[in-house]
N, C-alpha and C positions, 0 to 999 in steps of 0.2 A: 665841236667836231664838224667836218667837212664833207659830202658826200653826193653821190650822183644821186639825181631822179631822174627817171628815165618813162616816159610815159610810152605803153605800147600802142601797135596796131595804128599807127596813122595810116591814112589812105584806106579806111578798111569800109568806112562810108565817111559822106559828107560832114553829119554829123560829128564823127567824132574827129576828123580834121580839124574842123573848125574849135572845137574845143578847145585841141591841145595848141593849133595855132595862139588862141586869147589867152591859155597859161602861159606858154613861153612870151608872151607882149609882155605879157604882168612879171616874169620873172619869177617863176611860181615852179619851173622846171629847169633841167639843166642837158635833157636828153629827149630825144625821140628817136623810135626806129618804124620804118615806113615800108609798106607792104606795095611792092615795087609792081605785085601783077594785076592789085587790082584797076578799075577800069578808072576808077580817080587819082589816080597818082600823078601824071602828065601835070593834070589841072592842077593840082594842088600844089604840086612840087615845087611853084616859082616862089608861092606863098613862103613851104621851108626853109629853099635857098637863101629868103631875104637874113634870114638868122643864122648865118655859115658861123663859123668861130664864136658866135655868145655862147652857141648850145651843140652838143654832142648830135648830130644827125648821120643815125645808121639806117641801117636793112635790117626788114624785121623777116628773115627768112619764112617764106610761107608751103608749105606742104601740104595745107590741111582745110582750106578755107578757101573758094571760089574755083577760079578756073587756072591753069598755067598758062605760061606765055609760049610754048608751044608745045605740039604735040605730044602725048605721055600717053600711048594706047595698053601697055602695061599696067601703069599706078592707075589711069582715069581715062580708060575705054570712052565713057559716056562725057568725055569734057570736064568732070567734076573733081577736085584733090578730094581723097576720100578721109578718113577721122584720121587720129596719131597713130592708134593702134594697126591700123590696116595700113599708110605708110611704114611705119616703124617695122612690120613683118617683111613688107616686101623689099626692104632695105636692106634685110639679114639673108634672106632665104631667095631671091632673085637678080642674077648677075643683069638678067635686064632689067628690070625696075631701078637699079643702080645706075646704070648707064643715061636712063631717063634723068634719074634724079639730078645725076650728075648736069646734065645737058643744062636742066633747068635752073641750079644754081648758076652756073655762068651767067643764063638768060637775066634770071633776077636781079643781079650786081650788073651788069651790064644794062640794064636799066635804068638803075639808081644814078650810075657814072653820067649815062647819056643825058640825063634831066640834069645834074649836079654840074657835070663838068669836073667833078674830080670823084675819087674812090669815098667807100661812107667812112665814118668816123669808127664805127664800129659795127660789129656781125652779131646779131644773137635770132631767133626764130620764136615765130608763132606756135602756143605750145612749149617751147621748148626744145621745137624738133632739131636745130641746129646740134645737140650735145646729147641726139640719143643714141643708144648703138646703131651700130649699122649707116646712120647719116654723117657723124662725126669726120669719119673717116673722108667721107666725099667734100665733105665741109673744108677740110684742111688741107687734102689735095689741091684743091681748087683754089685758095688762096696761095697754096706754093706754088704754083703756077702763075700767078699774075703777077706783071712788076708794079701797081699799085694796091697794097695791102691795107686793111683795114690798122686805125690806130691800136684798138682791141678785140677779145670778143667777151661776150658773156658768157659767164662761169654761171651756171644758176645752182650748183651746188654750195650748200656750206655746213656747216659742222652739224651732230643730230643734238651735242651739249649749244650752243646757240640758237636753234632752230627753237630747242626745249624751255630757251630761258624767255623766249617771244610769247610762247605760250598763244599763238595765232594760225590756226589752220597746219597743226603739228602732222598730223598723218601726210596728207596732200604737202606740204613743202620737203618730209622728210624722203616720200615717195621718190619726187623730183630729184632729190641729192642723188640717192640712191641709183636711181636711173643715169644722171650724169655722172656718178663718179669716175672720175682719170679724165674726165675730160678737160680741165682746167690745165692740170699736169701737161698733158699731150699737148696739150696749145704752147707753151711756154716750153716745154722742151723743143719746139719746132721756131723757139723765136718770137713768138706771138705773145702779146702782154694779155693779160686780163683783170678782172674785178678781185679785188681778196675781201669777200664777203659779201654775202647776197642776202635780201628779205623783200618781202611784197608781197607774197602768197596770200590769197585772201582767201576766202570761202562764197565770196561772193553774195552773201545776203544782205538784201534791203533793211533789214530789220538791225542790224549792226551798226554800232556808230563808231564808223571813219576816220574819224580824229581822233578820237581815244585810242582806236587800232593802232593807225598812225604811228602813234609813241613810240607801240611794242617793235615795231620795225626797226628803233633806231637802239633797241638795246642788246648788247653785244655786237658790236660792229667789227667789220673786219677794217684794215688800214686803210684798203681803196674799197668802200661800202658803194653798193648799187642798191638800190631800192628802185621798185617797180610798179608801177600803175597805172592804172586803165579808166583814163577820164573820159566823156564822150557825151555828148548830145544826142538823147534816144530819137533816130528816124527809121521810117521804114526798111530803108536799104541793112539797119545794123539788126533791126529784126527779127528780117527775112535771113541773114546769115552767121548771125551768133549768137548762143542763150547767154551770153552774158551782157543785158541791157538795165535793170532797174537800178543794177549798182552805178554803172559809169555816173549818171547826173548827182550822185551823192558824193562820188569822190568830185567828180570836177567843183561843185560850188563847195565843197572843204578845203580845195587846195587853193582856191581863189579866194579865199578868207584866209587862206595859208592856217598849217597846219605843223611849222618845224616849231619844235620847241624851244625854249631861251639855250643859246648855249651852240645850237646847231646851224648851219647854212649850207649853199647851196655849194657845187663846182662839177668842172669837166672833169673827164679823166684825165687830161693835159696837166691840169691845177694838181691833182691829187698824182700824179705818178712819179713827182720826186720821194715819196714818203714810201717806204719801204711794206711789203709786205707780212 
């Protein structure tokens, strides 16, 4: 079986840039999606460039973690993107917060292009937040609007009988689906390709062993499978703004010992989208 890895959150600090940077050297990934407002992305960005066509390089839509790239006095008075839940309300319930949102997704992808030089490979978000209610909408707008489109985006839904047969962070992934449902549909009815089959949900404990997880990831796959992870180098900067730190260094040195099983290997979504859904 063939399928994407897609490691999130680059640019999110130093640390975890460089992580996922020395996976893709090693050939260890086949994706990343990169957090366009934070304050390292510029710097980092030439590093990703250098790997255009080996590996999937998206936007990892950010809502919810640091500051935006411009003003949002609605979502984040004080400078700061506030949690998912507090974005996700005011995406349902405020035609200005929407507007904001809106402005900001242009800003984002309009980022990414400016560093890149071309459109990303693919769209999904931090969180998730690209395919929650309320964002979705602003999400696809915005791509109809531009005449360079992403190749895909992420689906982070998938079945609750696959989800169940993973037996991996079943509440918290089933959550997710739930949250996203119609939104892979709405993509694809608007023209837009995506993932058929999603897994990666972790629980995020130290105390869990990675590679044995791993496995469960890959069974029940959908035709075009995405698989998701969060490698990273704990530094200050990823401390001070995400509680998820003790897991990244366990996944990064598993996936750098590689962690696919006999039988399995890596590809784009380019590789995989002759194969039917």
């Amino acid at each position: 079986m063939r399928f994407i890895l897609c490691a999130d959150d680059f640019a999110l600090s130093d640390g975890v840039s460089r992580a996922i940077i020395e996976l893709i050297e090693a050939g260890r990934l086949s994706a990343t999606g990169a957090m366009t407002n934070r304050p390292g992305w510029k710097g980092w960005s030439r590093a990703l460039a250098a790997h255009a066509g080996r590996v999937d390089l998206g936007l990892h839509l950010n809502f919810t973690c640091g500051s935006p790239l411009g003003p949002m006095p609605v979502l984040c008075p004080a400078g700061e993107l506030p949690p998912l839940g507090r974005a996700v309300r005011a995406a349902l319930i405020s035609s200005a917060a929407r507007a904001e949102m809106a402005a900001e997704i242009d800003r984002q992808i309009d980022a990414f292009e400016q560093a890149m030089g071309r459109a990303p490979d693919f769209l999904d978000g931090h969180q998730h937040v690209h395919a929650m209610p309320g964002v979705r909408s602003l999400v696809l707008a915005a791509l109809e609007r531009r005449a360079a489109r992403p190749l895909y985006l992420r689906d982070p839904a998938d079945s609750v009988s696959a989800i169940n047969a993973r037996g991996v962070a079943v509440t918290k992934a089933v959550v997710i689906a739930l949250l996203a449902a119609g939104f892979g549909a709405r993509a694809r009815a608007g023209g837009l390709a995506t993932n058929a089959g999603f897994s990666g949900v972790s629980p995020f404990d130290p105390s869990r062993d990675y590679r044995a997880e791993f496995g469960r990831y890959l069974v029940a796959p959908g035709a075009r499978h995405l698989v998701m992870c969060h490698p990273g180098h704990a530094d200050a900067e990823l401390v001070r703004l995400d509680p998820v730190v003790g897991t990244r260094p366990l996944e990064f040195e598993a996936l750098m010992k590689g962690v696919l099983p006999a039988g399995a290997a890596l590809a784009t979504f380019r590789q995989l989208a002759a194969q039917p859904a």
